[in-house]
C-alpha positions as CSV (number, residue, x, y, z in Angstrom):
1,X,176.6,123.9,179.5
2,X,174.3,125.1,177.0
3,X,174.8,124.8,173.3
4,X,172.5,126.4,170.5
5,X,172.5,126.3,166.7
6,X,170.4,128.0,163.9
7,X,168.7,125.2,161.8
8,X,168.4,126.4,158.1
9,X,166.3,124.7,155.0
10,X,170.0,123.4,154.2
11,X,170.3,121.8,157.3
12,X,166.5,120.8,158.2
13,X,167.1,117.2,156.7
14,X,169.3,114.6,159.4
15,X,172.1,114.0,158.2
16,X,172.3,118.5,158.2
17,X,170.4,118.5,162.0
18,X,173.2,115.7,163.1
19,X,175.7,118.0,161.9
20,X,174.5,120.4,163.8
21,X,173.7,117.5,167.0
22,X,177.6,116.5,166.9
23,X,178.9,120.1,166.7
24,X,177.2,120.2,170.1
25,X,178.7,117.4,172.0
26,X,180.3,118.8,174.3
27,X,176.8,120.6,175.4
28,X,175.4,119.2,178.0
29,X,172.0,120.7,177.0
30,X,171.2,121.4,173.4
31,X,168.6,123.4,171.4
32,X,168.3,123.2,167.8
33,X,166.3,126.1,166.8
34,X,164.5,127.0,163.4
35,X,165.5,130.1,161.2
36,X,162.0,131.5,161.4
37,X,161.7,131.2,165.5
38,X,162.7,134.5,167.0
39,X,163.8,134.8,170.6
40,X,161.5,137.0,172.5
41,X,163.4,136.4,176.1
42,X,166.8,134.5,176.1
43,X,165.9,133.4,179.5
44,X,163.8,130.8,177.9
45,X,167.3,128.3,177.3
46,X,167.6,128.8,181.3
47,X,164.2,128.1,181.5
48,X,164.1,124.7,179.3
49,X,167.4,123.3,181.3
50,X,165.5,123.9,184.8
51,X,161.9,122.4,183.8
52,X,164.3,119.5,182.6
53,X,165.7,118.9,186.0
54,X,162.0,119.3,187.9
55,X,160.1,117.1,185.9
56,X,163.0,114.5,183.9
57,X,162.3,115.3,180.8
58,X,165.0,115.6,178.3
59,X,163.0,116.2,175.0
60,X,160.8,118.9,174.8
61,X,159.7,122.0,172.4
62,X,157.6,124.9,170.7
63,X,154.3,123.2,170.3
64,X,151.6,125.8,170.6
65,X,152.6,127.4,166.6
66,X,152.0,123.7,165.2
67,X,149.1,123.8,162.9
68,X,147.9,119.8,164.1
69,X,148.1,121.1,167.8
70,X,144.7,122.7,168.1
71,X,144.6,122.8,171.9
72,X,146.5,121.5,174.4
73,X,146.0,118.5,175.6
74,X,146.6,118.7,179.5
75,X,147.7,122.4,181.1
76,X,147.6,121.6,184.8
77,X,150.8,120.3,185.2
78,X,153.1,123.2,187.0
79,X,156.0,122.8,185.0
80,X,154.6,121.9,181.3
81,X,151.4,121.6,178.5
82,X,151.2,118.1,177.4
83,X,150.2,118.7,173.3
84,X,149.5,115.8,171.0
85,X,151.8,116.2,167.9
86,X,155.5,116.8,167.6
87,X,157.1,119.9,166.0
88,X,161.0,120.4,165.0
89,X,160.9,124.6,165.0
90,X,162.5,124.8,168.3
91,X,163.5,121.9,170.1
92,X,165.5,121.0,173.3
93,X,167.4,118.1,174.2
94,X,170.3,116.9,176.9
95,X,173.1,115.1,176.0
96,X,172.1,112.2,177.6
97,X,169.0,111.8,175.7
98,X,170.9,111.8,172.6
99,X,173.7,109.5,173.3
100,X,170.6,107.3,174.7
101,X,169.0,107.6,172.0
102,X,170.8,108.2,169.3
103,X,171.4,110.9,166.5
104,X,168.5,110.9,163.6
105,X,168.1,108.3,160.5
106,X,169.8,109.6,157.7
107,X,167.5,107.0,155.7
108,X,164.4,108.6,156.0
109,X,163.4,110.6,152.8
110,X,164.7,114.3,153.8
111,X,162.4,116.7,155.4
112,X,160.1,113.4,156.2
113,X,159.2,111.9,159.5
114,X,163.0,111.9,160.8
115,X,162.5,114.5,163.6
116,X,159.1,112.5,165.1
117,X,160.8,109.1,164.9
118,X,164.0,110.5,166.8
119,X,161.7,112.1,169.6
120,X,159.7,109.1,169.7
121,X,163.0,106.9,170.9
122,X,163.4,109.5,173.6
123,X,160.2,108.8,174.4
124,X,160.3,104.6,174.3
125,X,163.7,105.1,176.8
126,X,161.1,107.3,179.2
127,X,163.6,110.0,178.7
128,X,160.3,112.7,177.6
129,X,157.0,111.7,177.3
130,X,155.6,108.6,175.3
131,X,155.0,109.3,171.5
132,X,151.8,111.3,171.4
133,X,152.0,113.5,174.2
134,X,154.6,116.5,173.4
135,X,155.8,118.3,175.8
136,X,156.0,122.1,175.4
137,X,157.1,124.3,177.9
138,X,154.4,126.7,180.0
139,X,153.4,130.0,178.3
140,X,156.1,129.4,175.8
141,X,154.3,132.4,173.0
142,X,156.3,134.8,176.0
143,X,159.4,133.3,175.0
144,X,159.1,132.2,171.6
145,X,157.5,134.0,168.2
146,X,157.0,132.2,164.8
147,X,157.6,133.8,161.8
148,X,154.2,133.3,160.3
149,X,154.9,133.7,156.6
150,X,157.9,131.6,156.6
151,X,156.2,129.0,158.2
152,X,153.5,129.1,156.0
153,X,156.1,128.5,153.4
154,X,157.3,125.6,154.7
155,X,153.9,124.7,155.1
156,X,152.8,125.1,151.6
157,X,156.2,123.4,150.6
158,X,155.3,120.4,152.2
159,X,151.8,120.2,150.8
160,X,153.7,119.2,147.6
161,X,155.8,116.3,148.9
162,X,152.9,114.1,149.7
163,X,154.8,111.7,148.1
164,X,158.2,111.9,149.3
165,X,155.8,112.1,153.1
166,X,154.2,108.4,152.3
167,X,157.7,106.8,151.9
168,X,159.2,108.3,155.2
169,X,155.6,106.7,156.5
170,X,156.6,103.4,154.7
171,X,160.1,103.3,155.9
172,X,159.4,104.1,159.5
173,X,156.8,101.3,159.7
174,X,159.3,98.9,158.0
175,X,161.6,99.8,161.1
176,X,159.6,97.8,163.1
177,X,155.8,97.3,161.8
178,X,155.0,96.0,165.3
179,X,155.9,99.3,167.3
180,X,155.0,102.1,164.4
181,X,153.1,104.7,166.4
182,X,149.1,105.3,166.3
183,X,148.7,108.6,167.8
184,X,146.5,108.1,171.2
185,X,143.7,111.0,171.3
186,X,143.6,111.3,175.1
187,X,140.7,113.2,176.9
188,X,142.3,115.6,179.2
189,X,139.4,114.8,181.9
190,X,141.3,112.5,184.1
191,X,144.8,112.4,181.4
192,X,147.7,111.9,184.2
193,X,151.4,110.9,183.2
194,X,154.0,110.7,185.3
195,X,157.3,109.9,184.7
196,X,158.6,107.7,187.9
197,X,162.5,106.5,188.8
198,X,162.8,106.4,185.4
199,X,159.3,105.2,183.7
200,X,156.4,106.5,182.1
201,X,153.2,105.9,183.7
């Protein structure tokens, strides 16, 4: 039912996370969780799979340890914290959203935009919310802890691929220049989405 696997630096990249996706499809939920993400409380898999079947979404993740993510952007939702930008250290998916979907674009420059592009196609098929509104589960610091100094790492690592960065921007907006996401800065006075028979409203 549920699948899990360890994503390393070798296997950060997608063609290594699709690896990892296609091990797990016989799963009919998958996480794909960071090296430097230490499990608290394993009930937090149990607890991913049942906020998916309450609320419909089949993308979600650790948002709160994302240094773009400053606060969230809507908390009264029972279930989940809406936040604006996307993170890859812990993320869950069903299998549905990824046969949906899709696996990852092995053409994107490695370590790029892959993982943001990927959920954003979730998102366009209503599967999890649309592209600018993450969803990360409630109180997930309980659950979930963040290495802070490998992080950082990574961090400081990709501080030196501007480059390499501007090119997966440059190759995502030549997938379609007409639907390359600008990230919506919502006011959480009044913010409602809903996701109804299906679509996101």
């Amino acid at each position: 039912m549920i699948g899990i696997r360890t994503v390393t630096s070798s296997k950060s990249d997608a063609k290594g996370r699709n690896e990892l996706l296609r091990e797990l499809k016989d799963f009919e939920y998958v996480f794909l969780v960071r090296d430097y993400v230490k499990v608290l409380d394993p009930t937090i898999y149990a607890r991913f799979v049942l906020t998916s079947q309450q609320t419909g979404f089949e993308c979600m993740g650790l948002a709160s340890y994302e240094p773009s993510n400053q606060k969230i952007i809507y908390e009264k939702d029972p279930w989940v914290d809406y936040w604006q930008f996307p993170s890859s250290d812990f993320l869950f998916f069903t299998q549905n959203a990824i046969q949906k979907a899709g696996y990852l674009n092995e053409n994107f420059p490695p370590n790029t935009w892959e993982d943001a592009e990927h959920i954003k196609r979730i998102g366009d098929l209503a599967l999890t919310a649309p592209f600018g509104f993450f969803i990360g589960i409630k109180n997930e610091r309980k659950y979930l802890l963040v290495d802070s100094e490998l992080k950082q790492k990574q961090l400081l690592e990709d501080m030196k691929r501007n480059d390499e960065f501007k090119k997966g921007t440059e190759f995502w907006q030549s997938l379609d220049p007409a639907t390359f996401p600008e990230m919506p800065k919502p006011e959480e006075e009044g913010f409602k989405l809903k996701r109804t028979e299906g679509v996101m409203i």
